[in-house]
C-alpha positions as CSV (number, residue, x, y, z in Angstrom):
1,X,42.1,-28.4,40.8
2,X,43.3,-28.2,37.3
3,X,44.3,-24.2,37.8
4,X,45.9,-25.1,40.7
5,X,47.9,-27.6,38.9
6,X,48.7,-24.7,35.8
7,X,49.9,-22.4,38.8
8,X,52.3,-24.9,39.5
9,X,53.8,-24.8,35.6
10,X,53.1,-21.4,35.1
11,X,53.1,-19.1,37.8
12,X,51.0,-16.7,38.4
13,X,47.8,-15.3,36.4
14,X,50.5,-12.5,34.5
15,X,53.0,-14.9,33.2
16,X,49.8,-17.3,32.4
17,X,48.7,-14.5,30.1
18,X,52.5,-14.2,29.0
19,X,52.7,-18.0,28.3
20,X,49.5,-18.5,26.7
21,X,50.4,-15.4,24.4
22,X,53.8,-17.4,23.5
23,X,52.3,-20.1,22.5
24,X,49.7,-18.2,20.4
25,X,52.5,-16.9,18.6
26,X,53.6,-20.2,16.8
27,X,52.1,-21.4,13.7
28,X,52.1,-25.4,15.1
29,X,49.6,-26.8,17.4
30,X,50.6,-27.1,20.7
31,X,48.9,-28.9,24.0
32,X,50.0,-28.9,27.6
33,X,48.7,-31.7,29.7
34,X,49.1,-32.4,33.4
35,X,50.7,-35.3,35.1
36,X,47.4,-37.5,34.7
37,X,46.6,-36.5,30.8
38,X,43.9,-34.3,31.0
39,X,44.4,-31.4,28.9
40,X,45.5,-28.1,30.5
41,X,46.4,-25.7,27.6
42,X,46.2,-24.9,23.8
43,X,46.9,-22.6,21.5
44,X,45.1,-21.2,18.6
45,X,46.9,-23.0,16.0
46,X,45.8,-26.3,17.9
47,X,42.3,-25.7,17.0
48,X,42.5,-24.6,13.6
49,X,44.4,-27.7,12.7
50,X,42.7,-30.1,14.8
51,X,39.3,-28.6,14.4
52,X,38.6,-29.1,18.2
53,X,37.4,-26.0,20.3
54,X,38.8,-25.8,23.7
55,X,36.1,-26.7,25.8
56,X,36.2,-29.4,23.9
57,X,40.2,-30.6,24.8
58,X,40.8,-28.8,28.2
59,X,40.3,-30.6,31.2
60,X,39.4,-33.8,29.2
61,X,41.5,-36.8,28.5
62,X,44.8,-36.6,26.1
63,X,43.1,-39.1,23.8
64,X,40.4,-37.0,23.1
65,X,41.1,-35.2,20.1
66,X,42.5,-38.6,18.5
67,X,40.9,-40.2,15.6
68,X,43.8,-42.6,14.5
69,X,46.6,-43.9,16.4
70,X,47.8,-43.8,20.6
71,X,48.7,-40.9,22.8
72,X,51.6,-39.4,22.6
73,X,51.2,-37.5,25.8
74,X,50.5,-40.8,27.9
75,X,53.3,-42.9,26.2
76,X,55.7,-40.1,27.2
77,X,54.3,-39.7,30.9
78,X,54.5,-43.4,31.2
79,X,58.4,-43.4,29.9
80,X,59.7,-40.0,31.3
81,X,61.0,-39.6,27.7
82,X,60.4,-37.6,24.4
83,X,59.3,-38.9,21.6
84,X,59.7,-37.6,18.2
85,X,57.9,-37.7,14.6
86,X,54.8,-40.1,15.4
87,X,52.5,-40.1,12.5
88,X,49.0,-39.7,13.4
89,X,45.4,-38.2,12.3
90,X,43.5,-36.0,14.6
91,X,40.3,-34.2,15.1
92,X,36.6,-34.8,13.0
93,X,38.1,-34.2,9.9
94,X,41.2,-36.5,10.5
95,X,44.1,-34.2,10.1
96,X,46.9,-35.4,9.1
97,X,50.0,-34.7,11.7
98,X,53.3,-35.7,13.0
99,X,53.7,-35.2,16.7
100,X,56.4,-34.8,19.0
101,X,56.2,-34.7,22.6
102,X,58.4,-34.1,25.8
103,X,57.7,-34.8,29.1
104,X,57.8,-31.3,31.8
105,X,59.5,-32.2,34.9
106,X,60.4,-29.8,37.7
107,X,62.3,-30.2,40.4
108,X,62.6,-34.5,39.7
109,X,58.8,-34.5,39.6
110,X,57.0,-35.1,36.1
111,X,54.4,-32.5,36.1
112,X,52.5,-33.0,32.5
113,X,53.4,-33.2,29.0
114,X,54.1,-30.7,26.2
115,X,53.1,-31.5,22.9
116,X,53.9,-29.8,19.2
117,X,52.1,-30.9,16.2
118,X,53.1,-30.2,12.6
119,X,50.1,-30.3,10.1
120,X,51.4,-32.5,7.3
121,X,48.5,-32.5,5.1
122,X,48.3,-29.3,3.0
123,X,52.1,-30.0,3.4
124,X,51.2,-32.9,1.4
125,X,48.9,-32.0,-1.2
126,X,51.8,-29.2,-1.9
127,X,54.2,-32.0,-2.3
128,X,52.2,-34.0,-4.6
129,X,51.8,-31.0,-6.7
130,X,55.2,-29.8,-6.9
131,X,55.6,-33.4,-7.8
132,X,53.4,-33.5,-11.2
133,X,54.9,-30.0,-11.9
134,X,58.4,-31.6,-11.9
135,X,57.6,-34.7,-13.6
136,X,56.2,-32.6,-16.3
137,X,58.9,-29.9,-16.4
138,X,61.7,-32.9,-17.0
139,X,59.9,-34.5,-19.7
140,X,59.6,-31.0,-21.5
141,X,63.4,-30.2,-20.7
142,X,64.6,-32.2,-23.2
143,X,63.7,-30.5,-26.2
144,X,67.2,-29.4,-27.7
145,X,69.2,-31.0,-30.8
146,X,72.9,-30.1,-31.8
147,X,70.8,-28.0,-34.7
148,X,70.2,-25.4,-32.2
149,X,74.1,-25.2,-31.0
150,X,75.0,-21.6,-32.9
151,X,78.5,-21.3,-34.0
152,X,80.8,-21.6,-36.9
153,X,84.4,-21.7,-35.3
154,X,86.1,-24.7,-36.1
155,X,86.6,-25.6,-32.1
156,X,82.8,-25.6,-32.2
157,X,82.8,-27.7,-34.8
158,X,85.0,-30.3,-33.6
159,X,83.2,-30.5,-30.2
160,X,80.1,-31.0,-32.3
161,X,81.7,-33.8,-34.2
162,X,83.1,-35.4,-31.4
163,X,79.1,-35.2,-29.3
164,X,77.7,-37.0,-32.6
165,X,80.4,-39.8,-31.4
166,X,79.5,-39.9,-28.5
167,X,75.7,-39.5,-29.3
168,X,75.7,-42.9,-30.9
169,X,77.3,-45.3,-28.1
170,X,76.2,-45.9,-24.9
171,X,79.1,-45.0,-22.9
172,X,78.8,-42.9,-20.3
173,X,79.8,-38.9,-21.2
174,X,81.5,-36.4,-19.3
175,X,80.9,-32.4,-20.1
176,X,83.5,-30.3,-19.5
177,X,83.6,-26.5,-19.1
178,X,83.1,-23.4,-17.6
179,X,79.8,-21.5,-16.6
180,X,77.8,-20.6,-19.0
181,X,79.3,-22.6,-22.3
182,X,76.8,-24.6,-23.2
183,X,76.7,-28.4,-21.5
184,X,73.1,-28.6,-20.8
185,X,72.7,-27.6,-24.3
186,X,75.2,-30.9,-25.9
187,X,73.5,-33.1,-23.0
188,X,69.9,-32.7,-25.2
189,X,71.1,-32.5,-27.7
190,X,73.5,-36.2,-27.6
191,X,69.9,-37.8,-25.7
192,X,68.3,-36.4,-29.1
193,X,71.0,-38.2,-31.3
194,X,70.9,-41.2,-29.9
195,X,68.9,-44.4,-29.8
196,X,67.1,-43.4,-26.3
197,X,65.6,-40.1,-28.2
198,X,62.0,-41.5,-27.6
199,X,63.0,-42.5,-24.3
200,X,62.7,-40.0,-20.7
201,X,66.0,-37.3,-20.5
202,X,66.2,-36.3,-16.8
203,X,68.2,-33.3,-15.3
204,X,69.3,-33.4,-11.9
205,X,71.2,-30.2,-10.8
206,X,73.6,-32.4,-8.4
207,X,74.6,-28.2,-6.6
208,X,71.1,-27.9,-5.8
209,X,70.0,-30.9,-3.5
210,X,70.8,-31.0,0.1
211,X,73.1,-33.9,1.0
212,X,70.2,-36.0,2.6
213,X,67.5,-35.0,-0.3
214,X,70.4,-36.4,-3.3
215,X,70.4,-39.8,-2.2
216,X,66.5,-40.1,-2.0
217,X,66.2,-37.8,-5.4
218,X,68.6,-39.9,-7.1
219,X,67.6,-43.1,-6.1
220,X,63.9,-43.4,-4.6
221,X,63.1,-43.9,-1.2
222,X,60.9,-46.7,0.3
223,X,57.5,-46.4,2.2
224,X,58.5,-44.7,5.9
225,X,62.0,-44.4,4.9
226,X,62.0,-40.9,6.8
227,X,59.6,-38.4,8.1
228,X,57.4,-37.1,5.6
229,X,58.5,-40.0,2.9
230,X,55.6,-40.4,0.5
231,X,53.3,-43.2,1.7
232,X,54.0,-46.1,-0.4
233,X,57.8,-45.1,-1.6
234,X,58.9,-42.9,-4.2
235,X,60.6,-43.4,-7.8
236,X,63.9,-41.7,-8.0
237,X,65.8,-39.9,-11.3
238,X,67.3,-43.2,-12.1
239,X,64.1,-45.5,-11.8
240,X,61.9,-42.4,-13.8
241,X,64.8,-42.2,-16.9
242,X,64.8,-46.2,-17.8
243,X,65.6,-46.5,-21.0
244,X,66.8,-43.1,-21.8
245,X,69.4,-40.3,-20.2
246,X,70.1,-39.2,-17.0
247,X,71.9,-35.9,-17.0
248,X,74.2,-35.2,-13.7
249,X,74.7,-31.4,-14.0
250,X,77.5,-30.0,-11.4
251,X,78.5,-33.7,-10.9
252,X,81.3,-32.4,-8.8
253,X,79.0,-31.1,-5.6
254,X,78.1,-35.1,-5.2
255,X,78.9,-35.6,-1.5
256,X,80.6,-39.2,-1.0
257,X,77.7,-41.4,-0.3
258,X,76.0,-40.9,-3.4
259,X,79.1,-41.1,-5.0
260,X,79.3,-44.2,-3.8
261,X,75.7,-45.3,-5.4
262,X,76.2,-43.7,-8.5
263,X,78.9,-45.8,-9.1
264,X,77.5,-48.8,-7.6
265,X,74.6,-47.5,-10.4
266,X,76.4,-47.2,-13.4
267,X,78.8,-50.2,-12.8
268,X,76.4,-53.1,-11.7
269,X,73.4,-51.5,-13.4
270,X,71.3,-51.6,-10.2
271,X,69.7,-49.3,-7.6
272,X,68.9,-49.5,-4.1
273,X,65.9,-47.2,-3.1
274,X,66.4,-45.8,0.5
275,X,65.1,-47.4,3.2
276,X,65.1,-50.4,0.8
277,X,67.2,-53.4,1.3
278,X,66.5,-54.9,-2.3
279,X,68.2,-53.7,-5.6
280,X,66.3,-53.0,-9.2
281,X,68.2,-53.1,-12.6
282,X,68.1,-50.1,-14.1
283,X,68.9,-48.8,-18.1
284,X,69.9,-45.5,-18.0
285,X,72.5,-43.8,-19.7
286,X,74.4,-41.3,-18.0
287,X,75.6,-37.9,-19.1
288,X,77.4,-36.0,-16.5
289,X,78.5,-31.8,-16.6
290,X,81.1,-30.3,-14.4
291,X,83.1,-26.9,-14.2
292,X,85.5,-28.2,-11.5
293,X,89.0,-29.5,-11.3
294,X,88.3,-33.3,-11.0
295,X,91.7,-34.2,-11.3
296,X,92.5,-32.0,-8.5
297,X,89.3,-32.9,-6.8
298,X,90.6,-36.8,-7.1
299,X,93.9,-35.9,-5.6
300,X,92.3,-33.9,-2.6
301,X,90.1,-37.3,-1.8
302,X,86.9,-34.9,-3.1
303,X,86.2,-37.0,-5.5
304,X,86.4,-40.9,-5.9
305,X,89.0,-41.9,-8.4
306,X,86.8,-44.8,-9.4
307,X,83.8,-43.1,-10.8
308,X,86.3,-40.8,-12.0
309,X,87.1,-43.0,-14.1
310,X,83.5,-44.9,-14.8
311,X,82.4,-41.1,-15.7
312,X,85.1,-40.5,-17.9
313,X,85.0,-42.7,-20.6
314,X,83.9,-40.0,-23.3
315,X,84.8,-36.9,-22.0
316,X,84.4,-33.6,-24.2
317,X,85.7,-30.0,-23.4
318,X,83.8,-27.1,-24.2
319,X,85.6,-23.9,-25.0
320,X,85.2,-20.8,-23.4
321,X,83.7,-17.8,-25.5
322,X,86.7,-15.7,-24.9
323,X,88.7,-18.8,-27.3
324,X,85.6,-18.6,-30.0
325,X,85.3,-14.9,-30.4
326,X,84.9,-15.4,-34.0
327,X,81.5,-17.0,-33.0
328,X,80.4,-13.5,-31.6
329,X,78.3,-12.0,-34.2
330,X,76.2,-15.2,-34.6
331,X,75.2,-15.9,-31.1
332,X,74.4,-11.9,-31.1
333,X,72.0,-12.1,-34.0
334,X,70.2,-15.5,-32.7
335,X,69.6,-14.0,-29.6
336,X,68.2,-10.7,-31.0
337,X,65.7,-12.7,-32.4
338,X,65.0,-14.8,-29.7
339,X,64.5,-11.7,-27.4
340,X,63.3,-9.2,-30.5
341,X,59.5,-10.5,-30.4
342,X,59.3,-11.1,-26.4
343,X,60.9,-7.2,-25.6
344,X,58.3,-5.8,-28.7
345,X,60.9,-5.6,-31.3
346,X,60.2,-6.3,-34.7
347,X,63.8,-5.7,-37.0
348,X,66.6,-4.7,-34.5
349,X,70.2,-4.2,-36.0
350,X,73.9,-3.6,-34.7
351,X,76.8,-1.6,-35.3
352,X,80.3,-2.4,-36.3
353,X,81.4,-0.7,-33.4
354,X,79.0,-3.3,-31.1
355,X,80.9,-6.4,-32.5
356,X,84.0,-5.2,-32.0
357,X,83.4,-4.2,-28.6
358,X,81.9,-7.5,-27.5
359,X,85.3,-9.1,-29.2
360,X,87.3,-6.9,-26.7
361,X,86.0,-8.4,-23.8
362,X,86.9,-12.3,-22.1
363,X,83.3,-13.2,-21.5
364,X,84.2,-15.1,-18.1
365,X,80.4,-16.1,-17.8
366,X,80.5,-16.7,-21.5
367,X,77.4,-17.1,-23.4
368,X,75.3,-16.9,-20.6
369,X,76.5,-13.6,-20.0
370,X,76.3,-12.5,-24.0
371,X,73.1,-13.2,-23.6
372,X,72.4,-11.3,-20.9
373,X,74.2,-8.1,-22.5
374,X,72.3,-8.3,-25.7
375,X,68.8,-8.8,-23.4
376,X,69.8,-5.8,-21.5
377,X,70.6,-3.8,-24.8
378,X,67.0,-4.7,-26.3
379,X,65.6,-3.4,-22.7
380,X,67.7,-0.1,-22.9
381,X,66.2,0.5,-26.8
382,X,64.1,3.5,-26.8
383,X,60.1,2.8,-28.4
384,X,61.6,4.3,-31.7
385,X,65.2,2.9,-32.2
386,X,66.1,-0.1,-33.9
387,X,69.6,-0.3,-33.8
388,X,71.7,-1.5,-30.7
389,X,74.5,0.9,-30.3
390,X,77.9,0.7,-27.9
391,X,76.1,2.9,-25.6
392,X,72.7,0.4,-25.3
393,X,75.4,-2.2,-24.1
394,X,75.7,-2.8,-20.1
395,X,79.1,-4.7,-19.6
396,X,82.3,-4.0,-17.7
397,X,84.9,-1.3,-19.4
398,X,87.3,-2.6,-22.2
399,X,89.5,-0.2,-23.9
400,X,88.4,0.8,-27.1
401,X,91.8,0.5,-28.5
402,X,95.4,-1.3,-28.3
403,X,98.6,0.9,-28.7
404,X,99.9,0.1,-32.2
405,X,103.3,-0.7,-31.3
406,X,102.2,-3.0,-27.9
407,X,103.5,-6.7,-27.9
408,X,102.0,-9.3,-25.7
409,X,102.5,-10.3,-22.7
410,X,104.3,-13.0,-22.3
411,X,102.3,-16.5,-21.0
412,X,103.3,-17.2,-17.4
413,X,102.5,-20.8,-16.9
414,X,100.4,-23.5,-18.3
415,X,97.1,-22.7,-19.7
416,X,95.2,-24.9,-16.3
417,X,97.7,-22.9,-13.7
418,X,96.5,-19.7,-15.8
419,X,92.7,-20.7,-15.8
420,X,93.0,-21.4,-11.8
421,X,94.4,-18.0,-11.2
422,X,92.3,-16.3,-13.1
423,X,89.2,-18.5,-11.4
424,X,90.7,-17.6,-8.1
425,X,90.8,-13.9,-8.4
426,X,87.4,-13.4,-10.2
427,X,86.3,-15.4,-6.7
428,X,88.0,-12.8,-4.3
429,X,86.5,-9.8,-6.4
430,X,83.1,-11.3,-6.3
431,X,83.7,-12.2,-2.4
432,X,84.7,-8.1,-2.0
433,X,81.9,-6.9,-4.3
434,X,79.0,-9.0,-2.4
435,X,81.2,-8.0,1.3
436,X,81.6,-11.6,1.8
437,X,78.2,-12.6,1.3
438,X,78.3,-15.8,-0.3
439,X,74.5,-15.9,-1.6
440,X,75.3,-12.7,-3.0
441,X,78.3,-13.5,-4.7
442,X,77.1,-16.5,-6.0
443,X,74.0,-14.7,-7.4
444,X,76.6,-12.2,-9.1
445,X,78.8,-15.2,-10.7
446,X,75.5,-17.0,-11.7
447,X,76.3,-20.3,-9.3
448,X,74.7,-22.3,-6.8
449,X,76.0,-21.3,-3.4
450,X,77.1,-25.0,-3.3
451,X,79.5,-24.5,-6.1
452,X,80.4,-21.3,-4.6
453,X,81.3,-23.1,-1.1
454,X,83.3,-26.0,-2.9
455,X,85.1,-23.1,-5.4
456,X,85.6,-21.0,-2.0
457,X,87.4,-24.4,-0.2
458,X,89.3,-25.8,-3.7
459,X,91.5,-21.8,-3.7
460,X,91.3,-22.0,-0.6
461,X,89.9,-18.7,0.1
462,X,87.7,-19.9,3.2
């Protein structure tokens, strides 16, 4: 009876085979029951995660392999309707699983019930995990002071000046610069000079969170806000930096909704968690980084002009290294020795020649990208050589000299028009380089691909 009744959802013996081999294939459980609930078909994944041979399930009742909850299969063959994302344990060792189920109906006729089941359990444990790892990894993050900011140039030491300002009040601050100059850097080291230094400094790359996982990051979530919420709620950035900093890197990739809660956040003080209807006082002082156009972002409706203007009460512009060139043969030597010990290098010198190559060049990934060229030199050392030479460096071609008589070129617009143009073409070459793939190009400019989209969209080059 039950065969004749698999005949009738899957054909003949060959495409049982064929079927049963699909379904084989996939890593989540899956059951097939008939139009009365007794179990017809299983894959392999079924019984690894259940635990449950198949004598055991086939041609027995749907609720057999329960050990905590109600039957999917026989709440959808009593409504004719899927059901998503129940929450349930299953088997002797009391998996747990989410399960979603559809009803099979041929011809007008309900014929049985398909079920999938996603093992939640190791997903959990994993979760939990990552979740100490993170906690830990924030609390260590904030190890910087404005000691460790190398330079000598006197834009460098104004900016300093004006971070010790702002180090010493709690108004909100807002970084401003290009990749690669240094924000995270001033965030610590303003938490370190201020009166929260013995208080939690949290990082929160804004360009790296999915529009749906923000909010929750950002703000917490309660118990069953959403499948696969933590049982009993979760603390978000905000709740786990009371007392101390909250540092909103790429502020700009902040999709409107949680624009909307982070100013709700900084202006009344208060959070709501997600699924949560009640709000909790927070203390958290908020430092914010961005290498977009806010202004223009403002004008574009991109940006809300109202935590615009909450999140620029202290703002402070980083230069470029291209402006700070004097600053060169510092940041070289500091990170000679931070990379001399870990590449096996015990006294490593440069040339003349080295410094005033690295002064010919603009440094559009600043220094982020020195860095990266003076790694790269120490790599490209022989075992015997202790002096980095022009030909250990690995940077783009800069003419080793300027005609004598050679004026400059005159300045063709303001220095923001200037800055955009340039932005915009060092985005088509990148585009063209990586043939239009955007991961790549944003791996070869050092971005998140969500900067990367929202640069692409603000020149209008997609």
């Amino acid at each position: 009876m039950t065969e004749d009744r698999f005949k009738s959802l899957a054909g003949d013996h060959e495409n049982k085979l064929l079927l049963q081999t699909i379904i084989d294939s996939l890593s989540d459980a899956v059951s097939v029951v008939d139009e009365n609930g007794i179990g017809i078909m299983v894959n392999r994944a079924y019984t690894r995660i259940t635990g449950l041979a198949e004598d055991e399930v086939l041609k027995k009742p749907a609720t057999v392999d329960i050990a905590e909850g109600e039957s999917v299969h026989m709440r959808v063959l009593q409504t004719r309707k899927p059901i998503k994302g129940v929450r349930m344990k299953v088997g002797p060792f009391r998996r747990e699983v989410i399960v979603s189920c559809a009803p099979l109906i041929i011809k007008g006729e309900l014929k049985g019930s398909v079920g999938v089941i996603h093992d939640i359990s190791e997903l959990r444990r994993v979760m939990e995990e990552l979740e100490r790892t993170r906690r830990l990894v924030r609390k260590l993050q904030a190890r910087y002071t404005f000691d460790d900011i190398i330079g000598n140039s006197e834009q460098i030491h104004q900016v300093i000046e004006r971070a010790r300002q702002a180090a010493v009040t709690p108004a909100c601050v807002l970084l401003r610069g290009e990749c690669g100059t240094g924000k995270e850097l001033f965030a610590h080291a303003i938490h370190h000079e201020s009166d929260r230094s013995d208080k939690p400094f949290v990082r929160v790359n804004c360009a790296s969170l999915t529009d749906t996982l923000l909010e929750s990051e950002l703000f917490g979530y309660a118990d069953g806000a959403f499948t696969g919420a933590k049982k009993g709620g979760r603390k978000g950035y905000f709740e786990e930096a009371s007392g101390g900093t909250l540092f909103l890197d790429e502020i700009g990739a902040m999709n409107a909704d949680a624009q909307a809660r982070l100013l709700r956040a900084i202006q009344e003080g208060e959070i709501m968690r997600v699924g949560e209807s009640k709000t909790r006082s927070i203390d958290v002082r908020v430092i914010a980084a961005t290498n977009a156009d806010l202004e223009q972002m403002v004008e574009q409706d991109h940006f809300r002009k109202d935590l615009y203007y909450r999140l620029n009460v202290f703002p402070i512009e980083l230069p470029p290294l291209r402006e700070i060139k004097s600053d060169i043969p510092l940041l070289v030597n500091y990170f000679i020795s931070s990379y001399a010990e870990k590449y096996g290098r015990t006294v490593v010198e440069t040339t003349p020649a080295v410094y005033r190559r690295l002064k010919q060049y603009d440094w559009p990934g600043n220094m982020r990208e020195l860095q990266n060229v003076i790694a790269r030199a120490l790599i490209n050392l022989d075992r015997d050589e202790m002096i980095i030479e022009e030909r250990h460096l690995v940077m783009p071609f800069v003419s080793d000299s300027v005609p004598a008589n050679s004026s400059p070129e005159p300045i063709d617009g303001s220095l923001k028009e200037m800055r955009q143009a340039w932005e915009k073409d060092v985005l088509r070459k990148a585009m063209e380089q990586a043939a239009g793939n955007k991961a790549e190009a944003a791996r070869v400019l050092d971005i998140s691909i969500r900067s990367l989209y929202n640069k692409l969209h603000q020149h209008k080059l997609i």
